[in-house]
C-alpha positions in Angstrom: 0.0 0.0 0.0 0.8 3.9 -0.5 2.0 5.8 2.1 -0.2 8.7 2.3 1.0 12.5 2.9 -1.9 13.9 4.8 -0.3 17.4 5.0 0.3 17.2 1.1 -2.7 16.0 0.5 -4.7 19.4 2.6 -1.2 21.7 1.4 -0.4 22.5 4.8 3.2 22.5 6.6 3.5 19.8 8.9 3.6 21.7 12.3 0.3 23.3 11.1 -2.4 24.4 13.7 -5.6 22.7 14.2 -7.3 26.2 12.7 -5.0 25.7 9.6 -5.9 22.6 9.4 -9.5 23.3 9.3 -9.4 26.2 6.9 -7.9 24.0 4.5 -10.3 21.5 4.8 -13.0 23.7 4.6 -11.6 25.4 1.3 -10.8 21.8 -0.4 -14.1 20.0 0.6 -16.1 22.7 -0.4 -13.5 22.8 -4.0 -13.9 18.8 -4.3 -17.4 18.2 -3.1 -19.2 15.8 -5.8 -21.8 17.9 -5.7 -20.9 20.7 -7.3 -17.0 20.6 -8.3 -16.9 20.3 -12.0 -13.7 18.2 -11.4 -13.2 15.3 -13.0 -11.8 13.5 -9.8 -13.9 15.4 -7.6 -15.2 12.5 -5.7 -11.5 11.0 -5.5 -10.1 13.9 -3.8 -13.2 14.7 -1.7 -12.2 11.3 0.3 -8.7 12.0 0.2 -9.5 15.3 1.8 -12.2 13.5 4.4 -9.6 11.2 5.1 -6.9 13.6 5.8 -8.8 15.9 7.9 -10.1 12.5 9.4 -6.9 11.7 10.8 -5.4 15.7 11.2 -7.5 16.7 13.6 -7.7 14.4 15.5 -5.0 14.7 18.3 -4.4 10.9 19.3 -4.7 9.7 15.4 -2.4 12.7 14.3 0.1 11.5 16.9 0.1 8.2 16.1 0.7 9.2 12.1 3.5 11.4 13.3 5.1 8.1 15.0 5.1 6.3 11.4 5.7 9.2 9.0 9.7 8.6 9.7 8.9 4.7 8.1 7.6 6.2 4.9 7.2 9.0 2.5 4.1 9.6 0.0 3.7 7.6 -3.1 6.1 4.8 -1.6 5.3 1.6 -0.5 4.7 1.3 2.9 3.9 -1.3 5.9 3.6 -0.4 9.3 5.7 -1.5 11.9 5.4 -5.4 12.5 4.2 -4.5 16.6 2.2 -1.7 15.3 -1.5 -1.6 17.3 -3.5 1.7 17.1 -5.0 3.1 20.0 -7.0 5.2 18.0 -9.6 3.1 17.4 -11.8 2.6 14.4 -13.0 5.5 12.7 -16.2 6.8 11.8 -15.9 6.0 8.3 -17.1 2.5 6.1 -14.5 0.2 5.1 -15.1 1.5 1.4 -14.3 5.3 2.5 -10.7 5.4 3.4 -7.4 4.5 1.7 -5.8 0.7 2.4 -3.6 2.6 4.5 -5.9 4.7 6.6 -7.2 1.0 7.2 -4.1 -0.6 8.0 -2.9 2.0 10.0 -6.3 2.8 12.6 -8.3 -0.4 11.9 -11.3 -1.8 9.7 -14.4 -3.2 9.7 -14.3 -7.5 9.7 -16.7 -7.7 7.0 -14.5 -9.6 4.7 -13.6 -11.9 7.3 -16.7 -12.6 8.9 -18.4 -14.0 5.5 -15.0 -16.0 4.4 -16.1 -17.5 7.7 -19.5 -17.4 6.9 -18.7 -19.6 3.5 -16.0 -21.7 5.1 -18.8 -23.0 7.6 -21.3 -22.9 5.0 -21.8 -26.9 6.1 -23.4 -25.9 9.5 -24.7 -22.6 8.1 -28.7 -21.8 7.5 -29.3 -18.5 7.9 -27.4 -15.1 8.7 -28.2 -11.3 9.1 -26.3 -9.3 6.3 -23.6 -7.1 8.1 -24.7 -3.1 8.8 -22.6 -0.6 6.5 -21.7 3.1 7.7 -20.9 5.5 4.8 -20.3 9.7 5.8 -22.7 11.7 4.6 -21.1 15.3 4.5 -23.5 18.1 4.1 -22.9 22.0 3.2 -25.0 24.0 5.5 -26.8 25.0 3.0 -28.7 21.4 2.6 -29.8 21.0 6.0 -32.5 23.4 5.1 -33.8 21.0 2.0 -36.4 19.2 1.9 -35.6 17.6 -1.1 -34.4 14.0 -1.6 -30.6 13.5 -2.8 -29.0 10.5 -3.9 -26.0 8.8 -2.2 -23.9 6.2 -3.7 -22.1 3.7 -1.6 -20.6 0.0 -2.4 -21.6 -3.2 -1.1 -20.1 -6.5 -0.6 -20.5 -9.1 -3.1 -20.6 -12.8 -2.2 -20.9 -15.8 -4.9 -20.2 -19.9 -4.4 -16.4 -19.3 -4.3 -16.1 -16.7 -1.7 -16.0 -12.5 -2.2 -16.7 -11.2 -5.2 -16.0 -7.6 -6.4 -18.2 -4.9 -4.8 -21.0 -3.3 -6.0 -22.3 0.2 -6.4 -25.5 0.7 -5.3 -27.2 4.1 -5.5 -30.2 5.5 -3.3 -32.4 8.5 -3.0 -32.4 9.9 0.5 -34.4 12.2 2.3 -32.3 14.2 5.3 -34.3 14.6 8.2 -35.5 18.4 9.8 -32.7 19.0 12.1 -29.9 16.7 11.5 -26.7 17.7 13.9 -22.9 16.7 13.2 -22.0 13.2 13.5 -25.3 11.9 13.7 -26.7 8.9 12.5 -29.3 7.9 10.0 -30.5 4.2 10.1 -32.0 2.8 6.5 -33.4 -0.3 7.4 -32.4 -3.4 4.9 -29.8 -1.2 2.3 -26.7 -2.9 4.3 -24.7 -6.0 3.0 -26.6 -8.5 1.9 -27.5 -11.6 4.3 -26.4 -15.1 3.9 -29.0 -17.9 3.2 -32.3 -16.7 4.5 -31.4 -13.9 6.5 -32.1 -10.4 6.1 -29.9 -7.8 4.8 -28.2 -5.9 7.2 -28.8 -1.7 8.0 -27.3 1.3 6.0 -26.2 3.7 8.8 -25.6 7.8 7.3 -23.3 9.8 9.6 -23.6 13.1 9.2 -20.6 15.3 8.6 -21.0 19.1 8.7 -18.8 20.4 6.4 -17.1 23.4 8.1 -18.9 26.9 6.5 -16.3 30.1 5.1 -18.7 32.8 7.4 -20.8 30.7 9.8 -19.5 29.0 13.0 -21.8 26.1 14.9 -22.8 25.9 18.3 -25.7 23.7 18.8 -28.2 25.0 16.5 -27.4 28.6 16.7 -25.3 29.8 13.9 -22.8 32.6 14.6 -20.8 35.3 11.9 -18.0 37.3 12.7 -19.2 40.9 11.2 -16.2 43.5 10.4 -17.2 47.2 10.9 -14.7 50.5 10.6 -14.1 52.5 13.8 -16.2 55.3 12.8 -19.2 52.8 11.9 -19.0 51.3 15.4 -18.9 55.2 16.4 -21.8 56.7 14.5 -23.9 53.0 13.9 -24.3 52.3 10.6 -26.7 49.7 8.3 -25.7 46.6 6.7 -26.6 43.8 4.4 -25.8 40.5 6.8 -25.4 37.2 4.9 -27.5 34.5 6.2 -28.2 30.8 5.3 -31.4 31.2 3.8 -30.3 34.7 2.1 -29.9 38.6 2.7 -30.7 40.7 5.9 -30.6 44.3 7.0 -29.2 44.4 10.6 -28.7 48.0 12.1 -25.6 48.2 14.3 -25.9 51.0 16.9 -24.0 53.8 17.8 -21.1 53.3 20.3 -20.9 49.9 19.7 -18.2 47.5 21.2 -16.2 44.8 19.4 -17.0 41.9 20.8 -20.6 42.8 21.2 -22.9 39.8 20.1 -26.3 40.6 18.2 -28.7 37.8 18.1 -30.8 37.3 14.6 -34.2 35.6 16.3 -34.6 31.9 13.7 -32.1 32.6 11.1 -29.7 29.6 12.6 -29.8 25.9 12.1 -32.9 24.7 11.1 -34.4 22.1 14.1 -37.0 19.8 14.6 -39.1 22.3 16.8 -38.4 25.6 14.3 -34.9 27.3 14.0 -31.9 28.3 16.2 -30.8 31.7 16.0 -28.0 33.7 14.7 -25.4 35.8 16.5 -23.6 38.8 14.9 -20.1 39.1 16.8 -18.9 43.0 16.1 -15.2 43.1 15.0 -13.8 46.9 14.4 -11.3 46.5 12.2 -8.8 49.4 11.6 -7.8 50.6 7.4 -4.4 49.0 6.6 -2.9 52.1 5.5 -4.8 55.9 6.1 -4.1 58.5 4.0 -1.9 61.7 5.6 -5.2 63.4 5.5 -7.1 61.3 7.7 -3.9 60.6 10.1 -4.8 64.3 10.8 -8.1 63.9 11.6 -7.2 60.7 13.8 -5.1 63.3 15.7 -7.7 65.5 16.0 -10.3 62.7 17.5 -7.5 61.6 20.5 -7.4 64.8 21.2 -11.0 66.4 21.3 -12.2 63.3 22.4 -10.5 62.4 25.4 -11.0 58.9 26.3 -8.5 56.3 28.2 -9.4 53.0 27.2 -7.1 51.9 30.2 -8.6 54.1 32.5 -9.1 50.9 35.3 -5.4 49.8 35.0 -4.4 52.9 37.3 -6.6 51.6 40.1 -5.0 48.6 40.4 
């Protein structure tokens, strides 16, 4: 198997921050989503990307990838140390989602091996439940607030007289329930693996993943959005057009207002089960780059005339 170079694969430097780290993955799954990238590869790279971000940021996985990046380099063939055991633990992710070597390195599902067994003992064998399959889900936003089916596209393991068979590709319409939250799963009863004999198929399990938004911040189902405004609008108040997920809003900042200072947009967050979460504006004054020689002057002039200590209650203390 490859050895895979997460931080190539996400263009980051290898001692980036978890906040790099989920910029870039925000900018490349939103590039690379199957959805709407005209890329050829799209879906391709949208799992490389999952996978890397997967495994990135998360701090005991990203450790433990640190440990065996000095036993390979990308592209190369690589095998993990013979002792190697991850404490990691199995990820989120179907067997069919991840690289050979994301497999290898945090662990897999037994799938393959539980129906070689299944065949081996076909002698004794009468009946047996198809094995459930988890695939990720990853969602902009933006769809949370559809009510319109999609359709998803996962493989499934394919058994004959002689033992596995290639997978298959089997493609389903799906309707995303009001209110769906991060990592939470959807159960479709009977679109697992298939049984053996006279059993059932097994359960089709949709984790959600949330891909991370460019303005809007989660918590919960409130939604929140850093708004920049110039000193002299947080001065004198001033009225803006406020992006939201659902489309345009006026929102009047008032005068004398503090950066920092949150204002709360009543049901234009998340959209629940029980209605909507709400939206919070977080005020940032934000100062020009450069100002003119004129308007240095007329800084000087403010200080001046207008008397204020920001600091005032450092000389009590």
């Amino acid at each position: 198997m490859e050895f895979q170079d997460y931080y190539k694969v996400l263009g980051v430097a290898k001692d980036a921050d978890l906040k790099t780290i989920k910029t870039a993955y925000r900018k490349l799954a939103r590039k690379y989503h199957p959805d709407v990238s005209d890329e050829h590869d799209a879906e391709k790279r949208f799992k490389e990307v999952a996978e890397a971000y997967e495994v990135l940021s998360d701090e005991t996985k990203r450790a433990e990838y640190e440990q065996l990046r000095k036993y390979g380099h990308g592209g190369q063939s690589f095998e993990p140390p013979p002792d190697w055991q991850s404490k990691a633990g199995r990820s989120h992710g179907s067997q069919s989602d991840f690289s050979d070597f994301f497999e290898n390195i945090f662990g897999k599902g037994g799938y393959e091996r539980g129906a070689a067994d299944a065949f081996r003992s076909s002698e004794d064998f009468t009946s047996q439940r198809g094995r459930d399959i988890e695939v990720e889900l990853p969602l902009f936003l933006e769809d949370t607030f559809s009510d319109e089916s999609r359709p998803i596209e996962y493989s499934l393991p394919h058994y004959g007289p002689q033992g596995r068979l290639p997978d298959i590709r089997k493609t389903l319409k799906v309707k995303i329930p009001v209110g769906v939250v991060d990592g939470e799963r959807i159960r479709l009863k009977g679109q697992g693996g298939p049984g053996f004999g006279n059993g059932p198929a097994g359960d089709l399990f949709l984790r959600i993943r949330l891909i991370p938004h460019p303005l809007f911040d989660i918590a919960g189902t409130d939604l929140s959005i850093v708004v920049p405004i110039a000193p002299w609008e947080a001065a004198l108040g001033v009225k803006l057009t406020l992006p939201t997920l659902t489309g345009k809003i006026n929102l009047s900042v008032a005068a004398n207002s503090q950066s920092g200072q949150r204002l709360r947009i009543k049901g234009k967050g998340l959209r629940t089960r029980k209605g909507h979460g709400d939206l919070f504006a977080v005020l940032k004054v934000v100062m020009p780059e450069r100002s003119p020689a004129q308007a240095e002057v007329l800084w000087q002039e403010l200080a001046e005339k207008a008397q204020f200590n920001p600091r005032k209650e450092w000389e009590s203390s």
